[in-house]
N, C-alpha and C positions, 0 to 999 in steps of 0.2 A: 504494500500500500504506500500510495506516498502523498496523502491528502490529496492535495489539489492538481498535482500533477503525475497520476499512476499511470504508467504507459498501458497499453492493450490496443490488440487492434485485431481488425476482418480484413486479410488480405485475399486475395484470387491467383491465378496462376498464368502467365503465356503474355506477350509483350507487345505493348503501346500504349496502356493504360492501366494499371493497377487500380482495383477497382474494391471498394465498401458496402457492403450490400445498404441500399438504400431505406428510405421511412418516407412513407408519404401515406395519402390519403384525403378525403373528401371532411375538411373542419366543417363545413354545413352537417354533416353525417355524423353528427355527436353522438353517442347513445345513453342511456341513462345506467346510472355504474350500475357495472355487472360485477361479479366477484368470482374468482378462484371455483369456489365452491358449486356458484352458477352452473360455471364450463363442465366443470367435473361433474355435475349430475344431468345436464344434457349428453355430454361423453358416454356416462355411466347405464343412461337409459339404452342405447343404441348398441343391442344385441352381435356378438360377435360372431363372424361366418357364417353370415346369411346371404352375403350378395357375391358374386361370382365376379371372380379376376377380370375385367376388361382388359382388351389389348386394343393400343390406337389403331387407326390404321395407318398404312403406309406408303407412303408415297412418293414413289419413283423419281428420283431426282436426275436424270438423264436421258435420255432416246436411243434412238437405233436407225442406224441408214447401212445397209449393206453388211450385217451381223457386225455393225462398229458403235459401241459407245459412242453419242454425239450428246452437245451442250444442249440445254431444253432452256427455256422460260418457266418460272411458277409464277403464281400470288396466289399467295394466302393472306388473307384477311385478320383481323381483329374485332372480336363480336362480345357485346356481352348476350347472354341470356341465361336460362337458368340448368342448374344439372345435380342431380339425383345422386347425395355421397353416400348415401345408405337407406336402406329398404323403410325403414322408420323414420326416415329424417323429411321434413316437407324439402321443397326443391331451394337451392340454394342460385339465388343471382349473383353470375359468374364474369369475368373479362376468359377469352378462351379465343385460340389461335384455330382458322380453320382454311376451306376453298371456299365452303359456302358457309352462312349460318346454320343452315342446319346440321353440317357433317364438320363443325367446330366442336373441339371434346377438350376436358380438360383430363390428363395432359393435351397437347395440341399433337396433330399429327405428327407420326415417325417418319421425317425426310430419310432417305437412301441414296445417299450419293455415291459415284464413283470414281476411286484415285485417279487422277490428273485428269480428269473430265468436269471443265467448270458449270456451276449452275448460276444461274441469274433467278433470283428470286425479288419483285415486285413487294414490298410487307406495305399494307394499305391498312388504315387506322377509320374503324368504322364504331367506335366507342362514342358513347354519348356526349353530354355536355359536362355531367356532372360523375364525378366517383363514386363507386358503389363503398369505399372504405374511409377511415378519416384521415389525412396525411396534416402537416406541420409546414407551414411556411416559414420559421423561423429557421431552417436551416436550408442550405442552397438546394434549390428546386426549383425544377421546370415550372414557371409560373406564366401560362399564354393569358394576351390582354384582352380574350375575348371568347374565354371559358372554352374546355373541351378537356379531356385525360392525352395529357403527352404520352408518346408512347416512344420510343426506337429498338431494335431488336440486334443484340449483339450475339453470333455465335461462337460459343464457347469452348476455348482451346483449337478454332482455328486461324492456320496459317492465308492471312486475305493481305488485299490494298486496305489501307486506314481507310480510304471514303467507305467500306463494305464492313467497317467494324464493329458499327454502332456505340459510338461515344454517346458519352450522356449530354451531353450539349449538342447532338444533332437528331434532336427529338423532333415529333411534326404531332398537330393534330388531327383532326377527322376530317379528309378531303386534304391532306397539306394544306390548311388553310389558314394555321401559323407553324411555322418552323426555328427550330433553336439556332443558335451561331456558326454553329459547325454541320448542317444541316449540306448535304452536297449533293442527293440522288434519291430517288424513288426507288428505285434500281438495283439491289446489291450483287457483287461477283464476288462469289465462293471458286477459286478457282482447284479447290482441293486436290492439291499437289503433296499433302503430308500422306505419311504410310495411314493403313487401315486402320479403324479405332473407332469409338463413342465419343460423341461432343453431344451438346445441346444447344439449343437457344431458348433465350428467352429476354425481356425486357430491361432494357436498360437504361431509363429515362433520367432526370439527374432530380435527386430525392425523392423519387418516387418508385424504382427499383423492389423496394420493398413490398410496401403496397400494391405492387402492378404484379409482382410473383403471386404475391398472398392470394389473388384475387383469381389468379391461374394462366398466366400469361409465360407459358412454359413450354420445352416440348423435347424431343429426341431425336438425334442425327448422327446417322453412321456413314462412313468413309467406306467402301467395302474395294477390297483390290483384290478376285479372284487367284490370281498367281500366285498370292499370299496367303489367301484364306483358306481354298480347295483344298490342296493337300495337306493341311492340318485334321480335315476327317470333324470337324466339332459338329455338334447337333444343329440342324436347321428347321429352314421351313417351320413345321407348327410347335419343334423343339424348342426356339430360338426366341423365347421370352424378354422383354422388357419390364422391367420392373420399377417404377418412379416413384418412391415415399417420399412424403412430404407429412408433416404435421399440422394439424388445423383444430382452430377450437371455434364453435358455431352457439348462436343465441337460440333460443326456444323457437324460435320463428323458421332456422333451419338455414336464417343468416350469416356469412362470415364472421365471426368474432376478432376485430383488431382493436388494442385500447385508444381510447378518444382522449385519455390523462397522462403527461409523461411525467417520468419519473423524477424530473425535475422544472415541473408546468408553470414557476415563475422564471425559466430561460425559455424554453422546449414546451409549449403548451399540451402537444400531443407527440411528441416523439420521445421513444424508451430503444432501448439497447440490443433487446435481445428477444423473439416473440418464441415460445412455446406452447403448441397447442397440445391439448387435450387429447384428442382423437387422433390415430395413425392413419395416414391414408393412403392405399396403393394403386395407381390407376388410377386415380379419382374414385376410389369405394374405400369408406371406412372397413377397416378388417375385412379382408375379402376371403375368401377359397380359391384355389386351385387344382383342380383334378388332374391330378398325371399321372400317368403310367410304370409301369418299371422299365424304365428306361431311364439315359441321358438326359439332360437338359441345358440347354445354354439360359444361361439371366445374365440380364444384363441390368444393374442394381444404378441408378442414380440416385443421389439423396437430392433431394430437390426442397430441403427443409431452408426456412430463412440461418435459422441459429441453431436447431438441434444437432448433434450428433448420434450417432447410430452405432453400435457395438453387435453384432448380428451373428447371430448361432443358433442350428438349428437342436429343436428339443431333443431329438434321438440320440443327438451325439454326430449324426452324420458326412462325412466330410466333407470342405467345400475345395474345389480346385479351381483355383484365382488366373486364368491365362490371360490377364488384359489390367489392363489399371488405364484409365482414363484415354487419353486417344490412341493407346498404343501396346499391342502386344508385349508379354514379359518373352524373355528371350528364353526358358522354360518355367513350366507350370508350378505354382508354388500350392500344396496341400494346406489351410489354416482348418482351426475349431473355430472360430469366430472371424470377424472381419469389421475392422469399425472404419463410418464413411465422415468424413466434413460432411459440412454442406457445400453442393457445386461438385461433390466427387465421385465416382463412376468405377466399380471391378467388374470386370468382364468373367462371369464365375460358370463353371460347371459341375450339376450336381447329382450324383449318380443316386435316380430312386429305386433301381434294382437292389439295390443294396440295404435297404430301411428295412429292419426289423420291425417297423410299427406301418399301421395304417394309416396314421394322421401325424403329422408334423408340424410342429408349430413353429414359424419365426419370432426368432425371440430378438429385444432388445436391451443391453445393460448399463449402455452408457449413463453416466451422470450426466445432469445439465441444468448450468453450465457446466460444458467440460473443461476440465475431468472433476473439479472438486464442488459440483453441485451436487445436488439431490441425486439420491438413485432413483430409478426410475417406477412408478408402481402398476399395480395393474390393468393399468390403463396403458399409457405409455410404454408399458415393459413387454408388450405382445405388438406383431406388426402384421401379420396375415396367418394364415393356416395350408397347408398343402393337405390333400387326399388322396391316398397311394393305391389306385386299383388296378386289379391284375390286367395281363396285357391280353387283349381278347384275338381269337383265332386269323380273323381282318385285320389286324395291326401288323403294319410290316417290320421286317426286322433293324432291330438299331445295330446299324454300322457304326455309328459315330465311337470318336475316341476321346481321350484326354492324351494329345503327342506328350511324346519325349521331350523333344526341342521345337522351339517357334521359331522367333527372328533375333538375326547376330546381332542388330543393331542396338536390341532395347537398354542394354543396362552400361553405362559409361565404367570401364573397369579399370583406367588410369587417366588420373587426372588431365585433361590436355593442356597446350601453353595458352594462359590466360594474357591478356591484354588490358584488362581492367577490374580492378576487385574494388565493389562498392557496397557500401554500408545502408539497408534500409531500415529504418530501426521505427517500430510500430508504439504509437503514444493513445493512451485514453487520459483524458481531463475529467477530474470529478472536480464536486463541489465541496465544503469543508466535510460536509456531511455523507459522503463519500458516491453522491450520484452522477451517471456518470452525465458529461455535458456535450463534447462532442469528440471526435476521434482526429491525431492528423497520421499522416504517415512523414519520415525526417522531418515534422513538425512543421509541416509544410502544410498553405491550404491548397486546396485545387488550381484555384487562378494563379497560384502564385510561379514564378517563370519555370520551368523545365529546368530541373537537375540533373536527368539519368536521359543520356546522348551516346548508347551503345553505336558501332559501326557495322554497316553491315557486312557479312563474313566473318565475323570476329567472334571471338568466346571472350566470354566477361564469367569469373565468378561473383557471385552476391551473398553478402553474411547476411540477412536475415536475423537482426535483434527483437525477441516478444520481451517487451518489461510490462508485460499483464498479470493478471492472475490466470487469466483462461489461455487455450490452446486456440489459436487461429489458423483457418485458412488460406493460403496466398496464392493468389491468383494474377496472371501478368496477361496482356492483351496479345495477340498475333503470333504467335509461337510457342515452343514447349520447350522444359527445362528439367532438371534435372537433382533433387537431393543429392548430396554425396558426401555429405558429415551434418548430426547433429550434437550438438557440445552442452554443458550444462558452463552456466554463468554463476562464479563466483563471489561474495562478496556484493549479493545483487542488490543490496538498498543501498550502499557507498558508490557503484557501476551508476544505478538509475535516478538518482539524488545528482551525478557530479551532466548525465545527459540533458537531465531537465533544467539543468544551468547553462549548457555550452552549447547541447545539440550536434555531439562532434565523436563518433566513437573512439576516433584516431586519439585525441584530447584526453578522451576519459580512459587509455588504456586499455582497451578493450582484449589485449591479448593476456594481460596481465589476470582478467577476468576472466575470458571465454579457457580454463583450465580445470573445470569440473569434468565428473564420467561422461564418455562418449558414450550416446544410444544409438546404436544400428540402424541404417535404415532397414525398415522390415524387406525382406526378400521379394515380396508380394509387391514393392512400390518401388523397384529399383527400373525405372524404364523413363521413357519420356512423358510427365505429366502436365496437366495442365492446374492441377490443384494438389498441392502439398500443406500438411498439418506441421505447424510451427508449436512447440510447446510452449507453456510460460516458461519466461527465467531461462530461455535459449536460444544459444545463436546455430541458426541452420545455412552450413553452406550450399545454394544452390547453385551449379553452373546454367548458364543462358546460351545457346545455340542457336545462334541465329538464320463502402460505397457510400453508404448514403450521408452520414454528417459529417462532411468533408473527410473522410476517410478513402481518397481518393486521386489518385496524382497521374500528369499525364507524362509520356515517355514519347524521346524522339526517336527515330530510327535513322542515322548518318546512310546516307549513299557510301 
């Protein structure tokens, strides 16, 4: 703790923008307090494994002319209306990504794209006047002078042109008919030239990030490079699950619950730190089922939660096989009992249900939250779906699929290379005497403030990574993936984050002098190119570079 200046911070992963997950919402959209207890017995009424796993659908992000991958056109739209999280819940008014409004789902459609085949995607903003949630204009936010929900959509953990990146300053409303500063194109080019892997998208509007997630403004996008993929043998077609949890807590009405009071509402009228819901939701269905077979299964697990974290193991015991972390194959398959996600972070997992000794399977959750030294999680939160193991019937074809040997050489950096620049990002939360927090910078920078971090292109930069938080953060960099490859424990850390919060200078404060506590492994399962890595508190994490919302936020140049 350091009163008034205790560092903590939400970072993101891949490079142009580092980015804070956002707070916004609709202040007209007050609600009358609701309390803890409220959430938790709307949660608590709303029966587990009654509603069955949806899967989005999917949408072909490429063409064909001559048995040849060719560039396509989309638009997909932004819609709200209402959608169904559970069998007892009335219908919830949603923001939700689609082609049409009526085949808008939350999550939003699963794009399919194809390695070095670009797609151009149209994102067109058909959102009302007003926010279905409450947001905060006391902190920097998309504010148009003539009302509508900003909206811009950034895809995450891919390698693009900045104009296709979706900064938070090139936000637009309904019709482009106001646009933010940075605002360049209707237009975006994915020209997905990175190896095979899980991204997503979803909204990135500047303080409203939060609220526009909350609200379901989310979705799934895979890279696929047959050459790569095929002979790996993994489970496809209807084996080939997606799975997006996210947390959500809802009012009697069966409306989103976001708090209208922040936790320090004489700065912050309505903006807080960290939201926690109630109720798990997968697919968009609270506690769902899933029926499958004895067989394989691919999931592909995104945490698509604001703040939670996820700790996941299944009840039996049964194994998971992790062949993917974020956009990127592991260079071989790592076996975990459990598997914990950020938020923003994606395993590529395979799960053998021939193997389960039971007929029902529960996913479980153990994380604290906040992580790692909040609450443990209880019965609500400490369950996340259920699997149904039925035998394989005579018409069921047989499973080829495997768990290979070996994937791809590329994924896990196994000597350090010559770096060119080693830069210090060190993540700050501001409380108040009273220990609330106020806003977040990162190098204690605010957003507007000029450009620090001017990596070159072609070049390898390592980056220390300082948390002087209490909590474990995710870091996230715009246009690119990177790499953990040390994370260290910080010595002497209230003399280290006492001498920062005075100079703002790691070099200054010694920082090697400190960063000489036990080194923690990176886990086996995360050693590839990610696009979100977990920073502990009280650590500096090196990541190498290969080239949100209260002001937690900084922008990055990229040198020609």
């Amino acid at each position: 703790m350091m009163g008034e200046n205790r560092a903590r911070v939400v970072a993101l992963v891949v490079a142009v923008v580092v980015v804070v997950v956002g707070v916004a919402g609709n202040v007209a959209a007050a609600q009358a307090a609701v309390t803890v207890a409220d959430l938790q017995r709307v949660a608590g009424s709303l029966q587990m494994y009654v509603d069955a796993l949806p899967q989005m659908a999917k949408i072909r992000g490429y063409g064909f002319q001559r048995g040849q991958a060719v560039p396509i056109n989309l638009t997909i739209g932004m819609y709200q209306k209402t959608w169904k999280f559970h069998r007892d819940l009335p219908a919830t008014p949603v923001f939700v990504y689609g082609q049409c409004p009526d085949s808008a789902t939350f999550p939003g459609p699963t794009i399919m794209a194809r390695h070095d085949v670009p797609l151009f995607v149209r994102w067109e903003n058909h959102l009302p006047a007003s926010h279905i949630l409450p947001w905060d204009p006391t902190v920097p936010t998309a504010i148009p002078k003539n009302g509508g929900v900003p909206t811009v959509v950034h895809l995450h953990g891919s390698a693009h042109p900045p104009q296709s990146d979706g900064s938070a300053f090139a936000w637009f409303t309904a019709g482009f008919a106001e646009k933010g500063p940075a605002w360049t194109q209707a237009t975006y080019r994915y020209p997905n030239v990175q190896p095979p892997g899980n991204l997503w998208y979803h909204d990135h509007a500047l303080g409203l990030t939060r609220a526009n997630l909350l609200a379901g403004l989310l979705g799934a996008y895979v890279i696929e490079k047959p050459e790569v993929d095929t002979p790996m043998d993994l489970p496809c077609d209807d084996d080939d699950l997606h799975l997006v949890i996210a947390d959500r807590s809802f009012n009697v009405d069966g409306s989103l619950y976001m708090n209208s009071t922040g936790v320090a509402p004489n700065i912050h009228p309505q903006w807080a730190p960290e939201y926690f819901g109630e109720a798990i939701t997968v697919n968009g269905k609270a506690w769902p089922f899933l029926v499958v077979h004895r067989r394989r299964y691919r999931l592909r697990i995104l945490n698509a939660s604001n703040a939670r974290y996820f700790n996941v193991s299944l009840s039996n015991g049964l194994p998971i096989h992790v062949v993917g972390s974020d956009a990127s194959y592991l260079s071989a398959p790592v076996t975990v009992s459990n598997l914990l996600l950020s938020p923003a972070e994606i395993f590529d997992v395979v799960v053998d249900f021939s193997q389960s000794p039971t007929a029902e399977i529960e996913l479980l959750n153990s994380a604290p939250y906040p992580f790692p030294t909040g609450a443990a999680p209880g019965p609500l939160n400490g369950k996340v779906m259920k699997f149904i193991v039925q035998p394989n019937g005579p018409l069921d074809p047989p499973d080829n699929s495997t768990v290979p040997d070996h994937e791809v050489p590329y994924a896990s950096v196994t000597a350090l290379p010559p770096t060119t620049m080693t830069r210090y990002i060190v993540m700050y939360e501001y409380l108040t005497p009273t220990g609330q927090s106020t806003h977040l910078y990162i190098n204690g920078l605010r957003l507007e403030d000029p450009v620090t971090e001017t990596p070159k292109s072609g070049t390898t930069e390592l980056w220390q990574v300082i948390n002087l938080t209490g909590d474990n953060h995710p870091l996230h960099i715009h246009l690119g993936m990177f790499q953990a490859v040390k994370m260290q424990q910080l010595v002497n850390l209230q003399a280290f984050t006492d001498c920062m919060t005075a100079v703002n200078d790691a070099v200054k404060c010694n920082v090697d002098q400190h960063a000489v506590g036990p080194v923690v492994p990176v886990p086996d399962h995360e050693k590839t190119w990610k696009n979100v890595i977990k920073v502990p508190p009280g650590f500096v994490t090196s990541v190498i570079l290969d080239h949100e919302d209260n002001a937690m936020i900084r922008p990055l140049k990229l040198l020609a």
